[in-house]
C-alpha positions, 0 to 999 in steps of 0.5 A: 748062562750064569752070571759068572760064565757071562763075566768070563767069557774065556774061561780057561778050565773047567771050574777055572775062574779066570782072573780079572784085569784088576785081580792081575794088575794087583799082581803087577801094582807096581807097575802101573803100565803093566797092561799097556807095555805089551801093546808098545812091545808089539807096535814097536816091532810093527814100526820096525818092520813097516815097509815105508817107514821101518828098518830095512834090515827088520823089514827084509827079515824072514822067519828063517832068518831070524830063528838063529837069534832066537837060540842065541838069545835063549842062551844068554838068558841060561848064562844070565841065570848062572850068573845070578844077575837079576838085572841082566836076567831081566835084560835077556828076557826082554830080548828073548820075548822080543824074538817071540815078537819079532817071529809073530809079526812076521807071521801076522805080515804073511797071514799065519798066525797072530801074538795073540795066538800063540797066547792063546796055544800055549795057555791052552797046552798048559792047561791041558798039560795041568789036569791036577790044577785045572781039572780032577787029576791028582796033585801027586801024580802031577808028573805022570800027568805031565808026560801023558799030555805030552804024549797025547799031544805027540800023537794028535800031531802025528 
């Protein structure tokens, strides 16, 4: 095994070499609590729903019930854009990712499925969905590409 495979072990794509914590935290350099914010986002609904000590409403929450709020918060992220706000663009992302948080607790508290695992699904049918970035696919048929994976993908569903 190379240095570099050993290195980086997740390697998303073939050829791909991932970017280290540093190369994306300089991504990020202003924001020197960048890698440990999501780790809070995450341990915050953890307290909300802890069966001892969280809010009763979170705690007695299911995925159905709380897939309404998801859609709602999907549309004020859309009227936030029309409005050209970037403050409340950011403000209705963060309560739409915390839909996303709030749907994978529950699924990590029943054994389904983890944050991190929907991390991983949607990196993985990006790539895959990318072949002109992260394989030898064309660049210029990047839309050709796009709508075949996507059809690949219907049919391994099916």
């Amino acid at each position: 095994m190379a240095k570099e495979e050993r290195r980086f072990p997740n390697a998303i794509a073939p050829g791909h070499t991932p970017r280290d914590a540093k190369t994306i935290g300089s991504l990020y350099a202003s924001d020197e609590n960048f890698g440990r914010d999501i780790y809070d986002l995450l341990d915050v609904m953890i307290c909300l729903r802890d069966p001892e000590r969280g809010c009763p409403w979170d705690i007695e929450q299911n995925m159905a019930s709380v897939a309404p709020y998801g859609l709602e918060e999907a549309q004020e992220v859309i009227d936030a854009i029309a409005q050209g706000e970037p403050e409340a663009i950011c403000d209705e992302l963060g309560d739409l990712l915390l839909q996303v948080i709030f749907q994978t607790e529950i699924a990590r508290q029943e054994g389904l499925f983890t944050f991190a695992d929907v991390m991983r699904a949607v990196s993985r049918k990006m790539i895959h969905r990318h072949p002109h970035v992260f394989a030898d696919a064309p660049r210029e048929r990047w839309h050709e590409n796009w709508h075949e994976a996507k059809a690949q993908e219907r049919l391994g569903k099916e």
